[in-house]
N, C-alpha and C positions, 0 to 999 in steps of 0.2 A: 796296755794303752797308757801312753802318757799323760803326766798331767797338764802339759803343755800343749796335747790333740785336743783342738776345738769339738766340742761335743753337739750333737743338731739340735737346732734349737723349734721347737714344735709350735706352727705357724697361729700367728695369737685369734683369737673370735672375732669376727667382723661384730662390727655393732649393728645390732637390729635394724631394721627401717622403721618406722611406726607409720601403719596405714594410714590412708587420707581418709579423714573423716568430714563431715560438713555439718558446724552446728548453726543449726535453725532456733532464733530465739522463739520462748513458748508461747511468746505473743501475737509471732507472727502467726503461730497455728492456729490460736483461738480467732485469731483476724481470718482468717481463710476458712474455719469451717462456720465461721459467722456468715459471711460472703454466700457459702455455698449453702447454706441454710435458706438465705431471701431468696437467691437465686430459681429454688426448688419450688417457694413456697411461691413467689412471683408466676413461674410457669403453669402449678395447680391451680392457681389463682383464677389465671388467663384462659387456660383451657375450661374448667368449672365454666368459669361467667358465658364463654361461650355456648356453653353445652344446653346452660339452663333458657340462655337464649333463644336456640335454637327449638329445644322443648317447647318454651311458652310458642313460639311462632307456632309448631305445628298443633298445642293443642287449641291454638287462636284459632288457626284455620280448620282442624275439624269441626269445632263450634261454631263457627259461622258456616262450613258444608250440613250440617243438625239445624242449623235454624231455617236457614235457605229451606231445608226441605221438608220441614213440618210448617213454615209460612206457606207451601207451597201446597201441600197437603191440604191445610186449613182453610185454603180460600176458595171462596168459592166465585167462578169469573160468569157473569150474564154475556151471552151472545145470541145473535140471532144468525142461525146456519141455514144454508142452505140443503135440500135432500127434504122429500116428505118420508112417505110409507114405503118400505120397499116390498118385493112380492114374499108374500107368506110361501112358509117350506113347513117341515115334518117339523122342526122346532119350536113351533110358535106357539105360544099357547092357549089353548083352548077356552073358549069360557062359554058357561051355561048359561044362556036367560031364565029358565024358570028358578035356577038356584041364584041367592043373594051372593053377589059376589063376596069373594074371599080371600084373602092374603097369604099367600106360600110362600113362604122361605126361598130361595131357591140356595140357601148355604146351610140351613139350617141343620142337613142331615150329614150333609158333606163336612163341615167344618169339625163334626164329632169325631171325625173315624180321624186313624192315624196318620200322618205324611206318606206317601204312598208314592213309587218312583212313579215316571212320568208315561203316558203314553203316547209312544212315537206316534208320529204324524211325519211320516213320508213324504206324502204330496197329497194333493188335495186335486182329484180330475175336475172337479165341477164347481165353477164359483158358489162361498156361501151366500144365500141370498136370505135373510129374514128381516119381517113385519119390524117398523121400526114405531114402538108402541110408546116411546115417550109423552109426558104431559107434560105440557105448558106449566111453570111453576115450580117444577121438581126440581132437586139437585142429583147428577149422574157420577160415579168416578168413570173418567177417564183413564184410562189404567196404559194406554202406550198410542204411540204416532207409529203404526210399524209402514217397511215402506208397501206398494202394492202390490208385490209378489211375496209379502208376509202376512196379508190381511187374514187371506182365507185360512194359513195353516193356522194364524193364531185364535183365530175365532172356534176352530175346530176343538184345536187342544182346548181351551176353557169349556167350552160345552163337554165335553170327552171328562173333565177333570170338577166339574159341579161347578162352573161360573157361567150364566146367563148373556153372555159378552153379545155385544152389536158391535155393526159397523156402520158408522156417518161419514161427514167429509166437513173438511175445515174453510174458510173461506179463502184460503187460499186454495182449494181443492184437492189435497191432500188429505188421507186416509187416516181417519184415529177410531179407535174401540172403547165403547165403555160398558157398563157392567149393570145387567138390572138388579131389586128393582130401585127406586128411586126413592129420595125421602122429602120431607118438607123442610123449610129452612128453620134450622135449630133441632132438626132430629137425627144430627149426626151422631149422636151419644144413646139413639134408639139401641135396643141391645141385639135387632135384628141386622143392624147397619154395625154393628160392631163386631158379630158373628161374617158379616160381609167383610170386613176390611180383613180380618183374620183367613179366610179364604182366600183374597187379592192377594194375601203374601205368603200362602203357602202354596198358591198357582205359580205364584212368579218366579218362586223358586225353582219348580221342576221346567216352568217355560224357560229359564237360563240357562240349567242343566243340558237341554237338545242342543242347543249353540251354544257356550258360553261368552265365545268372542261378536256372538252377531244379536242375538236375544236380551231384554232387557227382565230387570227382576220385577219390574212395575214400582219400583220407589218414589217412581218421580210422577205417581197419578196425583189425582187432585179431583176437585168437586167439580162442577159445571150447573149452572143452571140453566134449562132447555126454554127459551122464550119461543119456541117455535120455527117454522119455517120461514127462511128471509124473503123479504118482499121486494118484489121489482120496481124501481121506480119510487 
């Protein structure tokens, strides 16, 4: 080969490209996660206040459904009903003349033993009918308004379950039960009357239990005082 043959010449290095970068000053980022810091703490914020809002409403209003119902409990309403004596049955009870009368519990023994399920009550063929032995002066709980195809079964389960329950009528002529026996005013703290209320709510509970959706647990009984039979006229 001559020195005059062009010799190849080996094709030179492309120069690099240098990738596309994108610089963000440092300040912008501390701006940004500043931003996204209130932003966070804005929405916690918002939600929190709400929540606790909503909290107090509802514990507002269970405490006012608690007062409602021990105001309710605690009072006691004077009326004058109408209904006297109804006809005496197998549950009325007995009393001796020659013996000084005497005062029976009628929870006393009941309220000892343990909760105990309920006993069914099917149906009831024969209206209950009993003596309606209140005194003028007493206070009675009221323990439910049931309608008039619930009177009899609920008067049954109570007796069935150690609660002395009647049935009267309200002056609007509808059907309420209440519970003997009775006490004087200011002996609702007697410990036989408080041996009674512990009874009403462990009745009302197995009386729920048979219906849940139709039965009432008796919370919403209350005192009554019996002024007697209303007067015509």
């Amino acid at each position: 080969m001559s020195a005059g043959d062009s010799q190849p010449q080996s094709p030179s290095p492309k120069p690099e490209s240098n990738p596309r970068t994108l610089r963000v000053p440092i300040g912008y980022l501390f701006v940004a996660a500043g931003v996204l810091v209130v932003l966070l703490a804005t929405a916690y914020g918002i939600g929190f206040n709400r929540g606790e809002h909503a909290g107090r409403e509802l514990r507002a209003q269970d405490q006012q459904d608690v007062l409602q119902r021990q105001t309710r409990m605690s009072s006691v309403s004077e009326v004058s009903e109408p209904g006297g004596g109804l006809a005496e049955s197998s549950y009325a009870p007995s009393v001796v003349e020659d013996d000084p009368p005497q005062e029976v519990s009628p929870v006393a023994s009941a309220s000892s033993e343990p909760l105990q399920s309920p006993v069914s009550v099917s149906s009831v063929s024969d209206p209950v009918d009993l003596k309606d032995i209140r005194e003028v002066g007493l206070n009675y709980y009221v323990i439910d308004h049931p309608s008039q195809s619930k009177v009899d079964q609920l008067i049954t389960f109570c007796l069935e379950n150690g609660l002395e329950a009647r049935r009267t009528t309200t002056l609007g002529g509808g059907a309420k039960v209440y519970v003997l026996p009775g006490f004087a005013p200011g002996g609702g703290r007697n410990p036989e009357i408080i041996r009674l209320l512990d009874r009403i709510r462990e009745v009302g509970i197995l009386w729920k239990r048979l219906a849940p959706r139709q039965n009432s647990d008796f919370s919403t009984r209350y005192a009554e005082k019996y002024k007697g039979p209303a007067r015509n006229g």
